[in-house]
C-alpha positions in Angstrom: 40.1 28.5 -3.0 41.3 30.9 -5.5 39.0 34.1 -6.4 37.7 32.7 -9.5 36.9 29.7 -8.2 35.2 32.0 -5.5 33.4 34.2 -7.9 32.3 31.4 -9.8 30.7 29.4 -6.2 28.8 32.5 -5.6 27.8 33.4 -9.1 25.5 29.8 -8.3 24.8 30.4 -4.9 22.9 33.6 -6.3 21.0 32.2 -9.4 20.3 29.3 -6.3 18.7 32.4 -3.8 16.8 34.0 -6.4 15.5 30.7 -7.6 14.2 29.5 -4.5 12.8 33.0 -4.3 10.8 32.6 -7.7 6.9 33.1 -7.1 5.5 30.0 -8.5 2.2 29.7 -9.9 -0.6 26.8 -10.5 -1.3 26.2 -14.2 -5.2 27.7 -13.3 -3.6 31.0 -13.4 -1.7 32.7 -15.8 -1.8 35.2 -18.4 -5.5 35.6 -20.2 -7.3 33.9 -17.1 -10.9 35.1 -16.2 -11.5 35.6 -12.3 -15.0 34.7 -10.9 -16.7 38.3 -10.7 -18.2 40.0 -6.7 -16.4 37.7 -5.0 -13.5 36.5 -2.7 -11.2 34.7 -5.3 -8.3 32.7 -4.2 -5.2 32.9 -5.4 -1.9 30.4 -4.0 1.3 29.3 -4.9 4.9 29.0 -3.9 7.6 31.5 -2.5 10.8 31.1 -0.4 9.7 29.2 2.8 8.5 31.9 5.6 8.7 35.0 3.0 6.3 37.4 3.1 4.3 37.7 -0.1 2.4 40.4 -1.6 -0.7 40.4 -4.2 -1.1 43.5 -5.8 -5.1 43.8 -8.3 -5.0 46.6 -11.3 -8.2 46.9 -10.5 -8.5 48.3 -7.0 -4.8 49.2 -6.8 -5.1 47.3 -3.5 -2.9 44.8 -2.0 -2.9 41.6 0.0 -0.2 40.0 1.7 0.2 36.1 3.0 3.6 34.2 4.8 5.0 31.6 3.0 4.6 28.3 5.4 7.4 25.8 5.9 6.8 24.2 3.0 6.4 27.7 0.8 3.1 27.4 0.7 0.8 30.9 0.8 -2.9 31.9 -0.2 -4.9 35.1 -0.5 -8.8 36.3 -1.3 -8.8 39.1 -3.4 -11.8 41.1 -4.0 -12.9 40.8 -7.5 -15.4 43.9 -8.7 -18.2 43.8 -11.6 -17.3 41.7 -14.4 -14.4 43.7 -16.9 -11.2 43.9 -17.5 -8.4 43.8 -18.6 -6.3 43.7 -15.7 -2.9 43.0 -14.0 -2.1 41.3 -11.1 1.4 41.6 -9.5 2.9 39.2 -7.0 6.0 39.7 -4.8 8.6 38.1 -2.6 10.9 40.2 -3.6 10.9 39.1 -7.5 7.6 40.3 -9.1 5.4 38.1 -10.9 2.9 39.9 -13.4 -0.2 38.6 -14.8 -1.4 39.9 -17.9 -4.8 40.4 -19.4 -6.9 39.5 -16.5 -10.7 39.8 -17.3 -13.4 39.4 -14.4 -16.4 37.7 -15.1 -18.4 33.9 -15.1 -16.0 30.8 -14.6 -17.5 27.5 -15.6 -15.6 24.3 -15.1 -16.7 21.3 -18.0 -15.9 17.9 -17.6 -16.8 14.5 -18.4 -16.2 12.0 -21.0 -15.7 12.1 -24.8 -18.6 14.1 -25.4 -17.5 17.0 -23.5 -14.0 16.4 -24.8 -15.1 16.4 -28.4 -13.3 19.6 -29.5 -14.4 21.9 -32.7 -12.7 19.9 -35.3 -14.5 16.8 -34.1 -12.7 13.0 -34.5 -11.6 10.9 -37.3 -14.8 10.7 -39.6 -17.3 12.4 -36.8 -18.0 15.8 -37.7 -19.5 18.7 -35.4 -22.3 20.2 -37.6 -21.3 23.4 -39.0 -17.7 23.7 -37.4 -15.9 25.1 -39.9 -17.8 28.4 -40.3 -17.9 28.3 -36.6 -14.3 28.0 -35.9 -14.0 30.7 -38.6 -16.0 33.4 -36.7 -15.4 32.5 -33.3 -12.5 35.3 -32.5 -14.0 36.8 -29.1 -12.2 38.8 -26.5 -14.7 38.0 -23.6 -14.1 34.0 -23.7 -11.2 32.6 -22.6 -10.1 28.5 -22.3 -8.2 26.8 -20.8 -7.8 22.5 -22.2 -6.5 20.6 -18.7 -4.1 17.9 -19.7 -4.8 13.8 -19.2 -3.3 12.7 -16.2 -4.4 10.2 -13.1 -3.1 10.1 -9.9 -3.4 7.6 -6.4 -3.1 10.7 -4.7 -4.3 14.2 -5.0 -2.3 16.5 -6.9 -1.2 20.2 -6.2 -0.9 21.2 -10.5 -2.3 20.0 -13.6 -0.7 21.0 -17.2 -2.8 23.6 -18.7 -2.3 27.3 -20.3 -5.6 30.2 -20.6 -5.7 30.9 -24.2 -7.3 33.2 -26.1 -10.5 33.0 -27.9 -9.4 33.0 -31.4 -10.3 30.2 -34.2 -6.4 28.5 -33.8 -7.3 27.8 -30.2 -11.3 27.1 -30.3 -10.6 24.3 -33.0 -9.5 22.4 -30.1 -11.3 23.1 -27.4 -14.3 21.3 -26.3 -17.5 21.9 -28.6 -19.9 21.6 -26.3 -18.2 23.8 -23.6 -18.0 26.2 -26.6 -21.2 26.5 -27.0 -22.3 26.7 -24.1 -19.9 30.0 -23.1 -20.4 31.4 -26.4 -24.4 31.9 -25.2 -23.8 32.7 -21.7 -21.1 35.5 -22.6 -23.6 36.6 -25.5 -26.5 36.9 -23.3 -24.5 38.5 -20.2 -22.6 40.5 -22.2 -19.7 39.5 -19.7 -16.6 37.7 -19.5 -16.6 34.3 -19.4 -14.0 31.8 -18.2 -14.0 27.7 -19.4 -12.0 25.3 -17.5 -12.4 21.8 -19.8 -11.2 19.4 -17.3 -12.4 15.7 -19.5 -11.7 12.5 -20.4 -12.9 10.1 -23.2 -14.4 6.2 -22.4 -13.9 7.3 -18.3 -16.9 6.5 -15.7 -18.1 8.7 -13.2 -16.1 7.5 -10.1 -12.4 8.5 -11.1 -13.6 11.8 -10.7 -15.1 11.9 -7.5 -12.2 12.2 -4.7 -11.8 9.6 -1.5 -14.0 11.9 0.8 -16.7 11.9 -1.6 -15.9 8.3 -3.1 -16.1 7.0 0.6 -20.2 7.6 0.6 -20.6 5.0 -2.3 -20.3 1.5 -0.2 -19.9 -0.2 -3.2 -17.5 1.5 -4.5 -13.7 0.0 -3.8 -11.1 2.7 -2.5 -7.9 2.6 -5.0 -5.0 0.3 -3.3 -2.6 3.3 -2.7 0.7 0.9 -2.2 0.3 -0.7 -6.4 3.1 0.0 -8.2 3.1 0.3 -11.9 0.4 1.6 -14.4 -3.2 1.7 -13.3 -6.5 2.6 -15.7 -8.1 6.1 -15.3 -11.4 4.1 -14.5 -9.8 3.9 -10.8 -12.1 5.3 -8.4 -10.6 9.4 -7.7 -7.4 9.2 -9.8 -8.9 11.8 -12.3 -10.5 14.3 -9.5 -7.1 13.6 -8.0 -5.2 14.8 -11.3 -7.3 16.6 -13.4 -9.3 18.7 -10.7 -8.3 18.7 -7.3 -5.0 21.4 -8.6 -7.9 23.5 -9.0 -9.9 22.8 -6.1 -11.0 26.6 -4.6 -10.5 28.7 -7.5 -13.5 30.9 -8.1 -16.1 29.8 -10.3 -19.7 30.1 -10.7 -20.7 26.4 -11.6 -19.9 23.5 -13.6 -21.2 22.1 -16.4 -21.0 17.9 -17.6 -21.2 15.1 -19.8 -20.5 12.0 -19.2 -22.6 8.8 -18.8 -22.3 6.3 -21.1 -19.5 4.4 -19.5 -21.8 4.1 -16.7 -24.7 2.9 -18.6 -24.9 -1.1 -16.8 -24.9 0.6 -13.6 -28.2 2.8 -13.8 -29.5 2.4 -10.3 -25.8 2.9 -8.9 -25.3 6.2 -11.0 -28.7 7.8 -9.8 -27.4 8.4 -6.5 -23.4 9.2 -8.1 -24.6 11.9 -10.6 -26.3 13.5 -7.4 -22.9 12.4 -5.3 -20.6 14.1 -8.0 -22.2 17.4 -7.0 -21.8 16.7 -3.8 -18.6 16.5 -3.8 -16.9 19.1 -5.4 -18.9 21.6 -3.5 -17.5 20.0 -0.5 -14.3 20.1 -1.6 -14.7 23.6 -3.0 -16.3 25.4 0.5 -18.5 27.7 -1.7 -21.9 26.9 -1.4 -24.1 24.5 -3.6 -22.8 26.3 -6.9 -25.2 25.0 -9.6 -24.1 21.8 -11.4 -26.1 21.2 -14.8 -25.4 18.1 -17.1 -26.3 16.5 -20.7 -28.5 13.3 -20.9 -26.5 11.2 -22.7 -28.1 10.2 -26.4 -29.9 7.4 -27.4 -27.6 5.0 -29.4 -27.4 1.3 -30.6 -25.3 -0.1 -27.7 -25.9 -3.5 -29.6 -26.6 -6.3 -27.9 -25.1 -7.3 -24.5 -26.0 -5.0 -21.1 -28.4 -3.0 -20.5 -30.8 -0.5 -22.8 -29.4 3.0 -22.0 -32.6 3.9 -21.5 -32.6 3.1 -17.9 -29.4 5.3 -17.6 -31.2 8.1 -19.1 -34.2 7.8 -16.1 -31.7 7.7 -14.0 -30.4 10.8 -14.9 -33.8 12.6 -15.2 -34.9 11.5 -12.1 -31.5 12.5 -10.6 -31.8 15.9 -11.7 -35.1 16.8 -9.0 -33.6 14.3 -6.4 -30.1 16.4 -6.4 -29.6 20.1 -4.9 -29.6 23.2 -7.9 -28.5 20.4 -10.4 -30.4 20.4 -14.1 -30.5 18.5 -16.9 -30.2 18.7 -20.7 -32.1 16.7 -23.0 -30.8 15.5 -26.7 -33.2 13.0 -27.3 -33.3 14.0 -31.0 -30.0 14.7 -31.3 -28.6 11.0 -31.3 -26.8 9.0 -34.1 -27.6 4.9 -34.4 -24.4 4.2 -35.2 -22.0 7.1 -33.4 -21.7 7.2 -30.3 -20.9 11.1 -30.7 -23.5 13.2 -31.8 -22.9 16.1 -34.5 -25.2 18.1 -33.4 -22.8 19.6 -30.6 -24.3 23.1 -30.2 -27.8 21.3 -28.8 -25.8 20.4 -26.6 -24.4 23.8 -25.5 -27.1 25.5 -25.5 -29.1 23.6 -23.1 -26.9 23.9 -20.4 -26.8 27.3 -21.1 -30.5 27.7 -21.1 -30.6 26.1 -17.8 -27.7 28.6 -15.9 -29.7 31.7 -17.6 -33.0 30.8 -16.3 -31.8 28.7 -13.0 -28.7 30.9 -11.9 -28.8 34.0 -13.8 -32.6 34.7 -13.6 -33.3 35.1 -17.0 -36.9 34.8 -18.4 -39.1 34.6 -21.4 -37.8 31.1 -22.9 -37.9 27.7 -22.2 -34.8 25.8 -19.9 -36.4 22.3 -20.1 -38.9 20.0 -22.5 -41.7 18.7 -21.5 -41.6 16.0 -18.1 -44.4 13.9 -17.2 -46.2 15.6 -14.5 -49.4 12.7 -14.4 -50.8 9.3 -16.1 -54.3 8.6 -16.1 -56.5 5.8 -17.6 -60.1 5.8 -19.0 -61.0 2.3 -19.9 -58.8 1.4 -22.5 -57.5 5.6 -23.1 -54.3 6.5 -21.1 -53.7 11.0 -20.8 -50.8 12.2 -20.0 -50.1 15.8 -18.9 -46.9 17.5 -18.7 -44.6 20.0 -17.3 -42.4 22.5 -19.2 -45.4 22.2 -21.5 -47.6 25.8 -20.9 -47.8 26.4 -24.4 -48.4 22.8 -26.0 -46.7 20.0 -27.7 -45.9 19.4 -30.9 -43.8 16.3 -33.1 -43.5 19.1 -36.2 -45.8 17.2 -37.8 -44.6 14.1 -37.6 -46.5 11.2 -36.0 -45.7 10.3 -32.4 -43.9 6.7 -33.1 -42.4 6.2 -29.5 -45.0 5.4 -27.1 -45.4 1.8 -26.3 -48.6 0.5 -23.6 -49.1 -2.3 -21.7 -51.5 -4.4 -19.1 -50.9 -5.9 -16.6 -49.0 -8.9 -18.4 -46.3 -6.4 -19.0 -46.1 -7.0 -22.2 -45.4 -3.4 -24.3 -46.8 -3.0 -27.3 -46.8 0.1 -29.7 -49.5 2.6 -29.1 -51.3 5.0 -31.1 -50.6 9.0 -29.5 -52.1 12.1 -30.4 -51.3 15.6 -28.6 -54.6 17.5 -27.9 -55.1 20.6 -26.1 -54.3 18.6 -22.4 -51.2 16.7 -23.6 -50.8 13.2 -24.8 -53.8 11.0 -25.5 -52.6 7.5 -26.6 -54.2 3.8 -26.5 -53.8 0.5 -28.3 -56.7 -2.0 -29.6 -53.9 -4.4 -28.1 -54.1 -3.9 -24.1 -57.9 -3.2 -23.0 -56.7 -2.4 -19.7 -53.4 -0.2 -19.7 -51.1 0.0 -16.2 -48.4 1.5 -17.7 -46.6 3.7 -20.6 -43.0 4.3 -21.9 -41.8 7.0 -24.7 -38.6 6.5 -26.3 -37.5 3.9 -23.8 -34.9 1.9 -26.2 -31.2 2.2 -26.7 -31.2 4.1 -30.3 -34.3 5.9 -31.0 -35.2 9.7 -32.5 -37.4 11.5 -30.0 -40.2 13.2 -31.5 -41.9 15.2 -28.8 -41.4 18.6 -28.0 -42.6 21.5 -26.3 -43.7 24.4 -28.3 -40.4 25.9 -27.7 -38.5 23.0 -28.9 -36.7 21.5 -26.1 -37.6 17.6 -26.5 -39.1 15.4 -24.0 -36.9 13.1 -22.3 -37.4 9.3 -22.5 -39.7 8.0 -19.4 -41.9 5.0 -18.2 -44.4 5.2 -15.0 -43.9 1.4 -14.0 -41.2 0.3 -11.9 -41.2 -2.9 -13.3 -37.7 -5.4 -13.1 -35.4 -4.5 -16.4 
């Protein structure tokens, strides 16, 4: 071998070493990224197999060092202080890695369906209300975003696609509205950092996205067949948590917000004990605690006929939210379009989950997190009262009069009944049914809910019966 065929072999062999030597990095962090605050927050990625390598925080100007396993494989826990920033973090085999404009503060995952995918510009012909002003002042330092790529996978996944941007009006046209909103009031109130990981997929149900462990608990729920080749729908049981969450899987975060429901709107008695299950889960697979996990109640809409009335997967999500552990629901009752499927009104949305981490994580006080729930029915003759939770200061319809509570006897035959809030709750009869057994409010696919507590959160739809669908 001659010497410039000599020189030119180890010119490769070189760029081949320091190649194999590159620190590389999960999409969840990069440049911008926001670091769950006062705590031990993971960080992995790949090195030369067996190298030592070094983690080095702005911060504290301390460092932690991991091996690189056979496979190149390492992990650390840095300390993380009080929310701030920005900082750097350097990582070393050798080669340095540096991450730029590292901020400390709340991380939030949001998933779900096309309602949490909805982004600031809205879809073809469905609006967000008031967007464009929004977009227009919604530059923000404190807020960073990160949009996690579509992808589905038989088996779980070690990286998604995915880059933190900046909270400027090019990137929060895109991102998810109702994630939007809901970090815009959590970073206002806080006056902290705040971190959004929008990890969501339109039309999908609730199973893709719970993984095999969790899936396993659900025994009518069929595992994926592992061994099919070709293309396969994202409504397979785990291919999403597999894809579009398990890359993420330990990364520090508060809690998670979701939407999602209305694929799973036949299934009500099944997704009772899944919404619950989906919880679960991902604090298993996370090893952090029960971090809180707080949802939207999908809204009412014509589903036409065919299937169930999504009122039943609305109960099921109410009642799902007291059966879980430090889950919550939001209620958009009032919020819902006839004939869209995707309501406007995006920031209701938002805020309600937000309401519910300030009051139920955060320990904030002095406003209401939840409308009014049924606390107790009773019947005077022909005169049903109802009293309520969530409800210290009153009711109120703004007005209007109370057009969604239907009565019935013992036939169980529902007919419309006449309501009135008085200084208890909800008095309400019908010159129909003598002898009332049970009520329901708003219990119909499409219908405009028109009771609310004093602070304006609106009631959810209910029934007390039990009665077949």
């Amino acid at each position: 071998m001659n010497l410039r065929l000599s020189g030119v072999f180890l010119f490769f062999l070189l760029i081949s070493v320091f190649a194999q030597a590159e620190i590389k990095l999960p999409a969840i962090f990069g440049d911008h990224m926001v670091l769950q605050q006062q705590t031990d927050a993971a960080i992995w990625g790949k090195a030369t197999a067996g190298k030592a390598v070094r983690v080095s925080t702005s911060w504290d100007n301390k460092s932690y060092s991991a091996q690189a396993d056979p496979q190149g494989n390492w992990k650390v826990k840095v300390k993380t202080p009080k929310a701030g920033g920005p900082y750097e973090i350097t990582i070393s085999d050798g080669s340095a890695l540096k991450l730029k404009d590292v901020l400390i503060g709340e991380v939030w995952v949001c998933s779900g369906q096309s309602n949490m995918a909805m982004t600031m510009k809205g879809y073809r012909n469905q609006p967000i209300t008031g967007s464009n002003e929004i977009i227009a002042t919604s530059a923000n330092p404190n807020i960073r975003m990160i949009n996690i790529k579509l992808d589905k996978s038989l088996e779980p996944k070690d990286d998604f696609i995915g880059e933190w941007k900046e909270c400027l009006p090019e990137n929060v046209v895109n991102y998810s509205a109702t994630a939007y909103f809901f970090g815009k009031m959590i970073q206002q109130v806080l006056n902290v950092p705040v971190g959004l990981i929008n990890s969501s997929w339109g039309g999908t149900r609730i199973e893709p996205w719970i993984s095999e462990n969790g899936i396993k608990k659900f025994n009518w729920v069929s595992l994926p067949d592992k061994k099919k080749e070709g293309e396969f729908s994202p409504q397979v049981p785990t291919v999403l948590f597999n894809a579009m969450i398990n890359p993420m899987v330990g990364y520090g975060l508060r809690g998670a917000i979701w939407y999602q429901g209305e694929s799973n709107r036949n299934e009500p008695d099944q997704y009772r004990k899944l919404m619950p299950g989906l919880a679960e889960n991902w604090r298993a697979e996370w090893g952090i605690g029960d971090f809180p996990f707080y949802y939207v109640q999908i809204a009412p809409f014509d589903y036409g006929v065919g299937g169930l009335s999504s009122a039943y997967l609305r109960e099921a999500q109410l009642k799902a939210a007291s059966e879980g552990t430090n889950m919550g629901m939001a209620c958009i009752m009032e919020t819902g379009e006839k004939t869209c499927i995707h309501p406007a009104n995006k920031k209701a949305a938002g805020d309600r989950l937000a309401y519910l981490a300030l009051a139920k994580t955060y320990g904030k006080s002095g406003f209401a997190y939840s409308g009014p729930i049924l606390k107790e029915m009773t019947v005077d003759g022909s005169i049903v009262k109802l009293t309520f939770d969530h409800a210290n200061n009153g009711l109120t319809s703004y007005g209007k009069e109370l057009e969604n509570f239907e009565v019935a006897g013992e036939n169980k035959r529902f007919v419309s009944a006449k309501a009135f809030i008085t200084g208890q709750g909800i008095t309400l009869y019908s010159p129909a049914v003598e002898k009332p057994v049970a009520v329901r409010y708003a219990f119909k696919d499409f219908v405009v809910g028109d009771l609310f507590n004093i602070e304006g959160l609106p009631a959810s739809s209910f029934r007390t019966d039990e009665w077949e669908k």
